[in-house]
C-alpha positions in Angstrom: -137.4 141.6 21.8 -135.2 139.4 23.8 -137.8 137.0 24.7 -138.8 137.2 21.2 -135.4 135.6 20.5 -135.5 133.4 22.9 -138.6 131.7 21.6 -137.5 131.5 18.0 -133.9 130.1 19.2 -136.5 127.5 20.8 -138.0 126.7 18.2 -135.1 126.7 15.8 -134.0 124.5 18.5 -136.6 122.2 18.3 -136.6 121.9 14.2 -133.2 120.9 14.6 -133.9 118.0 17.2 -136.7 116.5 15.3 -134.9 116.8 11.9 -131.8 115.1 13.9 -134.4 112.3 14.9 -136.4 112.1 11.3 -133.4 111.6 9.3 -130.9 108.1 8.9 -128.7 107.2 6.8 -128.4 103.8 5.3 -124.5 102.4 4.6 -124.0 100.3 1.6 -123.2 97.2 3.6 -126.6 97.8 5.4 -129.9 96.9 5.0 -132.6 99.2 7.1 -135.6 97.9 8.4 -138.5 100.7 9.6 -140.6 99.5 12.3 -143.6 101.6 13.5 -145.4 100.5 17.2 -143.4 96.8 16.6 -144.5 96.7 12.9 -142.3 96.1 10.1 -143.0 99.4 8.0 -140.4 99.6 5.7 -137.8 97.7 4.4 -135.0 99.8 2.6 -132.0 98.0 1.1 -130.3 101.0 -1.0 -127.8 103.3 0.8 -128.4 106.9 1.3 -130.4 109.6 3.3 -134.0 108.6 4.4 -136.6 110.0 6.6 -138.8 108.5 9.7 -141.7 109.4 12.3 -139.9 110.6 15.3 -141.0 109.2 18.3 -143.3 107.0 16.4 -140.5 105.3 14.2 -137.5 103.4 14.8 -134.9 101.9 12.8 -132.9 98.6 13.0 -130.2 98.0 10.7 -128.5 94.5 9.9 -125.4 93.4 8.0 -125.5 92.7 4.3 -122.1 91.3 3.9 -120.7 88.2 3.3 -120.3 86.5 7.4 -118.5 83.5 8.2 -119.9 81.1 10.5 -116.6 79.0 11.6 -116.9 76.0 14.1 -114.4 76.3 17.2 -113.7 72.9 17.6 -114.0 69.7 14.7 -117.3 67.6 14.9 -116.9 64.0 15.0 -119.0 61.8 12.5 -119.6 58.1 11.7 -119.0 56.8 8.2 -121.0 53.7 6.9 -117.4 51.9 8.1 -118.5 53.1 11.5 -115.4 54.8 11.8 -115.1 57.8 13.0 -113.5 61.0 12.2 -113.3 64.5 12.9 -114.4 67.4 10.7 -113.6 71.0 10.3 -115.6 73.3 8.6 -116.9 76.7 7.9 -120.2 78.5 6.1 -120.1 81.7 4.1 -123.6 83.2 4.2 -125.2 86.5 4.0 -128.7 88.3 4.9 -130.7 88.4 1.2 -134.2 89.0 2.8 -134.0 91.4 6.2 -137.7 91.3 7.0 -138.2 87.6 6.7 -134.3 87.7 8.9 -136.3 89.3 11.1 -139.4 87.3 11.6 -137.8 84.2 11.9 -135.0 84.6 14.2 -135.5 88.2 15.8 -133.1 89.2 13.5 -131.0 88.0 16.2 -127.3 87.1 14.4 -126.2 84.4 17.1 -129.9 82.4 16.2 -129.0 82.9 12.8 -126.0 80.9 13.3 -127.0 78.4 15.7 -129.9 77.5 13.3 -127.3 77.3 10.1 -124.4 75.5 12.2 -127.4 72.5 13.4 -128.4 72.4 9.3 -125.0 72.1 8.2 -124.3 69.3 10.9 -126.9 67.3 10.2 -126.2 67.5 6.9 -122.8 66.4 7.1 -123.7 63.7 9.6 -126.0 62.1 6.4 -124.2 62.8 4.1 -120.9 61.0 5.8 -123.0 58.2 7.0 -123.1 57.5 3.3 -119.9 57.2 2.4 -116.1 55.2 3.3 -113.4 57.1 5.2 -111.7 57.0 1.9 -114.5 59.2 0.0 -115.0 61.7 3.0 -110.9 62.4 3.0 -110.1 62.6 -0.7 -112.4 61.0 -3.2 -115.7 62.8 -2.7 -114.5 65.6 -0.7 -116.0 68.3 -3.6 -119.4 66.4 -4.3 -120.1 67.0 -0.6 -119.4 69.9 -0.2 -121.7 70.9 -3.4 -124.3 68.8 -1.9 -124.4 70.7 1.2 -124.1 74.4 0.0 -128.0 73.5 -2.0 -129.3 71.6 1.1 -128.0 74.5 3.5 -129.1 77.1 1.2 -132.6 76.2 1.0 -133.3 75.3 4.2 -131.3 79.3 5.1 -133.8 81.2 2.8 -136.9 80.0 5.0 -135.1 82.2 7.4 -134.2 85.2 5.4 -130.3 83.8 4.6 -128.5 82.6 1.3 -125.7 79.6 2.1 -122.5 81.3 -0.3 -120.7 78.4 0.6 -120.1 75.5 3.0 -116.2 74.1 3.3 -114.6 71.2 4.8 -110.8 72.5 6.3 -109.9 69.6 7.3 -111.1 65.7 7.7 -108.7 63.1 10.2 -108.9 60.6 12.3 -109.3 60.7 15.8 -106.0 60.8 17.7 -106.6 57.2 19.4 -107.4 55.2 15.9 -104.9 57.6 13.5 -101.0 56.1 14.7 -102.8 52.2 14.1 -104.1 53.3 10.7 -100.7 54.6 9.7 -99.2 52.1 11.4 -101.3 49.8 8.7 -100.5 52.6 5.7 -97.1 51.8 6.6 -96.4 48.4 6.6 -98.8 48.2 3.3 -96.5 50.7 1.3 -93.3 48.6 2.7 -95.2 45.5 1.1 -95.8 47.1 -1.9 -92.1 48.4 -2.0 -90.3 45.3 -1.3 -93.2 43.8 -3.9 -91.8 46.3 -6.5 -87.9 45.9 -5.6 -88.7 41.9 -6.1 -89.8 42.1 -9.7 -87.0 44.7 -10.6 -84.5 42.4 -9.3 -86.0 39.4 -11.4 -86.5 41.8 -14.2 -82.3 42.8 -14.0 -82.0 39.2 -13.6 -83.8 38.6 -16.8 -82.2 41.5 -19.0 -78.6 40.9 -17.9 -78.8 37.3 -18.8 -80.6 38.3 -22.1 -77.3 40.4 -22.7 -74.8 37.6 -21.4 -76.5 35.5 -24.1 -76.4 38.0 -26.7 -72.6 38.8 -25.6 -71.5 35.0 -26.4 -73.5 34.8 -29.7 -72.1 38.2 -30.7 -68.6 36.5 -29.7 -69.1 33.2 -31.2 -70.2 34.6 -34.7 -67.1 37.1 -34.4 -64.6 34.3 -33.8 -66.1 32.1 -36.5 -66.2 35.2 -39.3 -62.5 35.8 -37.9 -61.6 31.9 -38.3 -63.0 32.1 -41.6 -61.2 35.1 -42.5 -57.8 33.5 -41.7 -58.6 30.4 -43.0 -59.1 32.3 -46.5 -56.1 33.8 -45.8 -54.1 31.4 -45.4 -55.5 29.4 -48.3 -55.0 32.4 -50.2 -51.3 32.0 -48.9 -50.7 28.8 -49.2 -51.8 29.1 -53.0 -49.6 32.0 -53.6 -46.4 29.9 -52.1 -47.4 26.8 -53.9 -47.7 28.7 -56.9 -44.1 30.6 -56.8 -42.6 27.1 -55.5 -44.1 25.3 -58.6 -42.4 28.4 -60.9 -39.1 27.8 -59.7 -38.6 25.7 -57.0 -34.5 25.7 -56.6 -35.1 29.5 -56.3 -37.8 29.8 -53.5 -35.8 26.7 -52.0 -32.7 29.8 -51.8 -34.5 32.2 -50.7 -36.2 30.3 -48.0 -32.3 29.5 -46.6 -31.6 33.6 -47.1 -34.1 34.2 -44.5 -33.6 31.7 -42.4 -29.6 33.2 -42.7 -30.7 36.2 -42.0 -33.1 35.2 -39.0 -29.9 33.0 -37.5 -27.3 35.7 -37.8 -29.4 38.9 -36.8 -27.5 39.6 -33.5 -23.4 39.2 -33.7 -23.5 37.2 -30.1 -26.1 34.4 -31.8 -24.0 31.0 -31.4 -25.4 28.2 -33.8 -24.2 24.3 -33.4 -24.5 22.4 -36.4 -22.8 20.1 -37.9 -20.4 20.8 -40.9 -22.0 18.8 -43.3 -25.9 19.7 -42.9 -28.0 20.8 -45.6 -27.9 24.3 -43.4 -25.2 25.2 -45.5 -26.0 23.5 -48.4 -26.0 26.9 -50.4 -22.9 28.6 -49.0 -21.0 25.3 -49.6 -21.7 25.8 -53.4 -21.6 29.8 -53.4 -20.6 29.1 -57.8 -23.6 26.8 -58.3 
């Protein structure tokens, strides 16, 4: 009885280990490849419990997320200036096709990258060849990095790989060029500046004597309506005296010594020297009259 046990603990046992070694499971950011004797069987790119040949069978499983292949250090590239400057980038790929992945570069991650890192160089090198330092910094910066994405991407899917996306971090000068190209940036915007404060200064000059101009014709017509004004005024006086001296002239010859009385005598400390007989007291020598 005992040995009875024994044997069917065995083989229990044994069901166990080759079940253990039959099944896998596939994660969902996995794809599983099912080699048999070397031979690609079975490729199997949905998650979830599958079976194998134990012994016979084995399994290899590879990444199907997005990587990032990032440069450690900027390239340096010419421009069609002959310039040079150094470039920072970074790819964004992913597996799309594990069996050909496999083929091509042993499904081996750091080939992978080499062979993406070379296509995206050259690429760059071309395409910067092309252009000015200008374009490469700021003006084109987008177009090339389009351009290179569909020239990495289809040379990647001979290999098993789809290029997500290919970005330049950062574009400069070298170290040794950069201070004499600001240096130049510099004493251009200074040109431009002192340019600029030239014209507004000729263009104050030209708008403050446009308003000292406009000042003395605004003054010149003021003082002429203002001459005229008086002018009517007093012809409008002299009129109105002429006309109440031609009425009664004894009368407005009285009241013009009243005032001039009254003007003489306003304080009681005025002192006047006349003569007795002058025609200053012409009306207070005949008060009756």
């Amino acid at each position: 009885m005992s040995s009875r046990l024994n044997v069917l603990g065995g083989l229990v046992a044994l069901v166990l280990v080759v079940l253990s070694m039959s099944l896998f499971t596939v994660d969902q950011r996995q794809y599983a490849l099912v080699f048999q004797l070397g031979e690609v069987k079975q490729v199997i790119t949905e998650p979830g419990l599958n079976f194998k040949v134990p012994m016979i069978q084995n399994v290899r499983f590879f990444d199907r997320r997005i990587l990032t292949l990032d440069s450690a250090d900027p390239e340096r590239f010419i421009t069609s200036e002959k310039k040079n400057v150094l470039v920072d980038s970074y790819i964004k790929w992913r597996i799309i096709d594990p069996k050909l992945y496999y083929i091509s570069v042993g499904g081996d991650e750091a080939r992978a990258r080499t062979r993406l890192s070379q296509t995206v160089n050259a690429g760059l090198r071309e395409e910067f060849g092309k252009r000015l330092v200008h374009d490469v910094i700021s003006g084109e910066r987008d177009k090339i990095m389009e351009q290179m994405r569909e020239k990495a991407d289809t040379d990647a899917r001979r290999i098993g790989v789809q290029i997500v996306d290919v970005r330049l971090k950062r574009v400069e000068l070298p170290d040794e060029v950069s201070g004499a190209v600001y240096s130049r940036m510099e004493a251009e915007r200074k040109r431009v500046a002192n340019e600029l404060r030239s014209e507004g200064a000729a263009e104050a000059e030209k708008i403050r004597a446009d308003a000292d101009r406009q000042r003395e014709v605004i003054i010149a017509e003021a003082y002429r309506d203002a001459q005229k004004t008086k002018g009517d005024g007093d012809a409008k006086a002299a009129a109105i005296y002429g006309d109440a001296f031609g009425k009664s002239p004894e009368f407005y010859a009285f009241y013009r010594s009243l005032e001039a009385y009254r003007n003489s005598f306003a304080n009681k400390s005025d002192v006047l020297v006349v003569e007795p007989n002058s025609d200053f007291f012409k009306y207070m020598k005949n008060v009756g009259r």
